[in-house]
C-alpha positions in Angstrom: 5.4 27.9 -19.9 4.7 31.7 -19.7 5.6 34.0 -16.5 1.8 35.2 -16.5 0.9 31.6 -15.5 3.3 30.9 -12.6 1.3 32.9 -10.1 -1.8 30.2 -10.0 0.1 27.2 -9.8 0.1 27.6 -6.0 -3.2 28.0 -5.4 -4.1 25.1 -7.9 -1.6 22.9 -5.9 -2.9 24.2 -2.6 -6.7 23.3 -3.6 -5.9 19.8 -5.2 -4.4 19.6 -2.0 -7.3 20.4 0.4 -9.4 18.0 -2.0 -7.1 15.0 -1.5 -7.0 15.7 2.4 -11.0 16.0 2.4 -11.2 13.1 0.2 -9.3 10.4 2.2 -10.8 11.7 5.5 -14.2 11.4 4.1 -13.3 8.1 3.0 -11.8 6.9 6.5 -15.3 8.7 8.1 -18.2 7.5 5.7 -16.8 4.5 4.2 -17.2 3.8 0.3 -20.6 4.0 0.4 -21.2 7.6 1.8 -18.2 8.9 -0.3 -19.1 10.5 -2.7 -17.6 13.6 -5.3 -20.1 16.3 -4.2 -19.6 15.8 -0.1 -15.9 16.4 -0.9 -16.4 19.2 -2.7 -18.4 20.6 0.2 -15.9 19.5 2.5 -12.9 21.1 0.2 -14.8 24.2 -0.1 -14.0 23.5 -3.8 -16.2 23.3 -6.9 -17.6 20.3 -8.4 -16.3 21.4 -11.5 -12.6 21.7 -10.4 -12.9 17.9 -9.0 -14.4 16.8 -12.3 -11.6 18.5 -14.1 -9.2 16.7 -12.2 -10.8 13.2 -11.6 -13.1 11.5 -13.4 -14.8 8.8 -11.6 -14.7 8.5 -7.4 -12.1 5.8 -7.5 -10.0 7.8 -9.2 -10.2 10.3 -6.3 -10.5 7.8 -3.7 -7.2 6.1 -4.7 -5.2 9.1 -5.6 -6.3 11.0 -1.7 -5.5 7.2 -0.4 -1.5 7.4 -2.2 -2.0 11.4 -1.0 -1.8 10.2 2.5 0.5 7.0 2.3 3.5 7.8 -0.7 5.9 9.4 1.5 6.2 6.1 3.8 6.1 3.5 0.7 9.5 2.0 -0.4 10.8 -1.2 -1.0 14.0 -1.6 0.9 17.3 -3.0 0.2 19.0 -5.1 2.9 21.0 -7.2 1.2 19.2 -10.6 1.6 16.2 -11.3 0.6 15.0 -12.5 4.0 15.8 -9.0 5.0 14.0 -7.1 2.3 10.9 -9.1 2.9 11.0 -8.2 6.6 11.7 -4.7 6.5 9.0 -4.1 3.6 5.9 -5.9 5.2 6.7 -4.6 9.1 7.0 -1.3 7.3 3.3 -1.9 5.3 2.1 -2.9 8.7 2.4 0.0 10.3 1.8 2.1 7.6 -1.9 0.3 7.4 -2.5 1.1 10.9 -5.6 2.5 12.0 -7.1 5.6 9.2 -4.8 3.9 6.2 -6.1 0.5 6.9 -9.7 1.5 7.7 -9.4 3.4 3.9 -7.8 0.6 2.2 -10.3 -1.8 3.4 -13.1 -0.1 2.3 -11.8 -0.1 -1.3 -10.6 -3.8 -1.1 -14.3 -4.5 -0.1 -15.8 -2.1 -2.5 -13.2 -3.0 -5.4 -15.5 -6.6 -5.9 -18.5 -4.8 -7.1 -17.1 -1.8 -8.4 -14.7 -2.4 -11.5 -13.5 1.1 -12.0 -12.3 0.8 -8.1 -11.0 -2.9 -8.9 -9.2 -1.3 -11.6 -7.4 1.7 -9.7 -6.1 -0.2 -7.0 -4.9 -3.0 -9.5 -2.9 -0.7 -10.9 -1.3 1.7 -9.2 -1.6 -0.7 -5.5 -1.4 -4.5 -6.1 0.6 -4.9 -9.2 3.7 -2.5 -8.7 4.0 -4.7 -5.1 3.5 -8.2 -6.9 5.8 -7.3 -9.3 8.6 -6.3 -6.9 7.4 -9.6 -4.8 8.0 -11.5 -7.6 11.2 -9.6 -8.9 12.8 -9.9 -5.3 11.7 -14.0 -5.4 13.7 -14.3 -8.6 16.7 -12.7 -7.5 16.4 -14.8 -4.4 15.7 -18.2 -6.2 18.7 -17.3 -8.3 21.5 -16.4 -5.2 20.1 -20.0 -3.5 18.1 -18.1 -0.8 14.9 -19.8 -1.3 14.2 -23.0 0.7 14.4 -26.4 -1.4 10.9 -26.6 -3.1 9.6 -23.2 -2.8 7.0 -21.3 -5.2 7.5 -18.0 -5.1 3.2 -17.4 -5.5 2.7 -19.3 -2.1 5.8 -17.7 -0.4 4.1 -14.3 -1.0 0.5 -15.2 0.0 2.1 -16.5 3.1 4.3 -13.5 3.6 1.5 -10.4 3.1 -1.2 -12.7 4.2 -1.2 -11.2 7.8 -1.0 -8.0 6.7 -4.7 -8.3 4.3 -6.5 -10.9 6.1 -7.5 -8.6 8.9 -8.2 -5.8 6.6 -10.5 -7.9 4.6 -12.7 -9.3 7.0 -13.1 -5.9 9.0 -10.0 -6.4 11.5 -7.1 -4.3 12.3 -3.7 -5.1 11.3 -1.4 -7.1 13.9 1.3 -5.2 15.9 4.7 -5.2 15.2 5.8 -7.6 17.5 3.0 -10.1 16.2 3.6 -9.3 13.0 7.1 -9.8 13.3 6.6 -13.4 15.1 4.2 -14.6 12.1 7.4 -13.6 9.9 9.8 -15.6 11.8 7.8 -18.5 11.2 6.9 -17.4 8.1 10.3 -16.7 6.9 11.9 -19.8 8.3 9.8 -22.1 5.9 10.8 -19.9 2.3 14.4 -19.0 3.2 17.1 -20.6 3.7 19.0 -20.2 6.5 21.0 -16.7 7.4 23.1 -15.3 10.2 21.9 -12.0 11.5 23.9 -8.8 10.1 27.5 -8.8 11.8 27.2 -12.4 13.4 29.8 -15.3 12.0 27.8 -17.6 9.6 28.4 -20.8 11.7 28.2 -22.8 8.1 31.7 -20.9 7.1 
């Protein structure tokens, strides 16, 4: 890349910035229906043009400001048991869907059923890299006996993230930690065999 360009990368970065920002709040404001690629640009104090460059239909931008706002807190931690991992990961999405991030999210779940383009986004770059890692993790624990006698890992997961979407979906907010973290007890008790807490004797040894 030549010198001459170097100086305008900032300034692109810092307007595909300002769009992203006024994109998701716009979103969290006005809901799918009032979002549109024109208000943001108003908002932005950026050019249709520029957003059009950038993003080609309004889920694009929707889910792109929605990752924007959320990326830095996503992960999929490693505890060392699968019981663990499980834990840590949907407490973690719990919060993280707390109030603005769960009110945007459920406005593109509920939008994604008539709108394939949004449907298709969030497929991608949402639901299928946290199925897959659902159903990675499963396999691993299937295989090192920490699954429960009988288990499938497709109802496992419905039961695990299923108190995290359910509210979301029908217009509610998402539980507290200390509910959410009850519902995985029981939750967790059912799919996993048993384990001692970190540092505490396994009283089966």
């Amino acid at each position: 890349m030549s010198k001459s360009r170097v100086p305008g990368r900032p300034r692109s970065e810092k307007s595909r910035e300002a769009i992203l920002d006024a994109a998701f709040a716009l979103l969290v404001e006005r809901g799918w229906a009032g979002f549109a690629l024109e208000a943001v640009a108003a908002t932005a104090g950026a050019g249709k043009t520029t957003i059009y460059r950038w993003w080609k239909t309004k889920a694009d931008l929707a889910v792109d400001a929605f990752f924007h706002a959320t990326e830095e807190e996503l992960r999929f931690p490693d505890t060392g048991t699968a019981r663990g991992d499980f834990e840590a990961q949907i407490i973690e999405l719990a919060a993280l869907l707390t109030g603005a991030r769960g009110r945007a999210l459920a406005e593109m779940l509920g939008a994604a059923r008539t709108d394939p383009s949004l449907g298709k986004a969030l497929a991608e770059r949402w639901l299928a890299p946290r199925r897959r890692w659902g159903y990675e993790r499963m396999a691993r624990a299937a295989a090192s006996g920490e699954l429960a006698p009988g288990v499938a890992p497709g109802p496992a997961l419905a039961l695990l993230y299923s108190p995290v979407y359910t509210p979301l979906l029908f217009g509610g907010e998402t539980p507290g930690p200390e509910q959410i973290k009850a519902i995985l007890d029981l939750a967790c008790s059912a799919i996993f065999q048993g384990q001692a807490p970190q540092g505490s004797p396994d009283p089966t040894g």
